[in-house]
N, C-alpha and C positions, 0 to 999 in steps of 0.2 A: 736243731730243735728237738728231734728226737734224744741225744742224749739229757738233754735241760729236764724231758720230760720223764725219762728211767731216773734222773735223778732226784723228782720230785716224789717217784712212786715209790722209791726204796726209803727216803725222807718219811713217806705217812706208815709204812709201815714202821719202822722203827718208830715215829707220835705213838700210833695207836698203841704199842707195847707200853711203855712210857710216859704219856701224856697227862695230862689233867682231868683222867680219869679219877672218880670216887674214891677217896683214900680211908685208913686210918689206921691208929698204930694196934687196932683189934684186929682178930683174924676172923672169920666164919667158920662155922664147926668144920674140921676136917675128917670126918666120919664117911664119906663114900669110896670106893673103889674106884681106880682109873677109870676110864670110859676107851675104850680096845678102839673104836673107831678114831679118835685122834691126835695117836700115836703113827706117826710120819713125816714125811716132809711135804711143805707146802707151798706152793709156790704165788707169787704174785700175778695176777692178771696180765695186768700193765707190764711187767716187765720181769723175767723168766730169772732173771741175776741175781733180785733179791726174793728170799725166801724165810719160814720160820721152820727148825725142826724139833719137832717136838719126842720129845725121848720117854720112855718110862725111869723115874727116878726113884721109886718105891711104889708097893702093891697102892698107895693111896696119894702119890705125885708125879709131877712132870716135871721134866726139866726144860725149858723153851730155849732153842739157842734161836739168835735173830741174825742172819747171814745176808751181807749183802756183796754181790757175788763172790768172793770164796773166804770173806774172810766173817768171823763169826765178830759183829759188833755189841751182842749183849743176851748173858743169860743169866736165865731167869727161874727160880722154882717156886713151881705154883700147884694147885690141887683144887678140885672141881667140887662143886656143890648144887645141888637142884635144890630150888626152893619156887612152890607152889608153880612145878611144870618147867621151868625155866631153869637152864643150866647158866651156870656161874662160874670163873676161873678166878681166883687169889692169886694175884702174882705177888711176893714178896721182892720189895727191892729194898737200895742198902742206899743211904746217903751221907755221908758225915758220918758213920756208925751207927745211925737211924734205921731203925728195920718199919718201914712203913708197908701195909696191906695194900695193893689196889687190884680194882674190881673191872673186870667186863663180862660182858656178855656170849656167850657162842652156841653156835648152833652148825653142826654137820648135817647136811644132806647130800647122798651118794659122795661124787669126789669133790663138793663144797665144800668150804669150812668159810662162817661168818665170824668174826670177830667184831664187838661192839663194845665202844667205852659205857658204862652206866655214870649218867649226868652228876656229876657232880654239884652242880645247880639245885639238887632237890632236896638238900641236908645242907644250911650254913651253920653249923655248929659242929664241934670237934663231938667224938660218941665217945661216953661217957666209959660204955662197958660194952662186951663180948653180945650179950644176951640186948643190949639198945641197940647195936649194930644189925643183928640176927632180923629184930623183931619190924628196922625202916626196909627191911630187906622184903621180907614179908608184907607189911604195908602197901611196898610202894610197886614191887616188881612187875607187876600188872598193867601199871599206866605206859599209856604210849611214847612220853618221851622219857622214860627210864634208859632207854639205851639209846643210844646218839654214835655216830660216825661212824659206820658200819663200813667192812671191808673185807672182800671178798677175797679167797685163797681158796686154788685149785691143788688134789691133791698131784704127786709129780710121779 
């Protein structure tokens, strides 16, 4: 049972990277500087094997590698945004040769780190431009179910 269950936890972490989080083929301004606090590795609650390590990959990115226990199963580069108090990650991923944007939410406190998909549910239309992307961001960032499926990671 316990392995059933490491291997459900290392499963949501790799969703939560990945999942049917907020997408689109716009990005958000990438204008801020990393954030020093969450560059590290991090580990899973549930189960110590799988982890995300996050790298600095330029003065304004990251690189996420998604590790479950020692093999690196998916990375990722992404860059951080605050909008209205609320910190933001872009992860760019690749598909078919599609470079699609998706969005979560995070937040560090001490050796926390919350990772949260933003709902996808709250936009059914493709965004037209950069700046309509920017502006539901702003809109909506505020409401309570804007971030959904929250997942906690302790730093190691």
């Amino acid at each position: 049972m316990k392995t059933y269950k490491q291997r459900i936890t290392g499963i949501l972490i790799l969703f939560i990277m990945v999942s049917c989080a907020l997408e689109s083929q716009f990005a958000l301004p990438n204008d801020e500087k990393i954030i020093p606090e969450l560059i590290g590795e991090w580990i899973s609650v549930e189960n110590s094997d799988d982890r995300i390590n996050i790298i600095k990959n330029s003065e304004e990115s990251y690189r996420l590698q998604i590790i479950e226990k020692t093999k690196i199963d998916e990375e990722l580069i992404g860059f951080s945004k605050t909008i209205n108090g609320f910190s933001i990650m872009n992860l760019k991923t690749e598909s078919n040769g599609t470079i699609k944007n998706v969005f979560y939410g995070f937040n560090v406190k001490g050796n926390t780190l919350t990772f949260s998909e933003v709902n996808d549910k709250l936009h059914d239309t493709e965004f037209e431009s950069a700046s309509e992307l920017l502006k539901f961001f702003e809109e909506n960032v505020s409401k309570k179910d804007f971030f959904i499926n929250h997942l906690d990671l302790k730093r190691k």
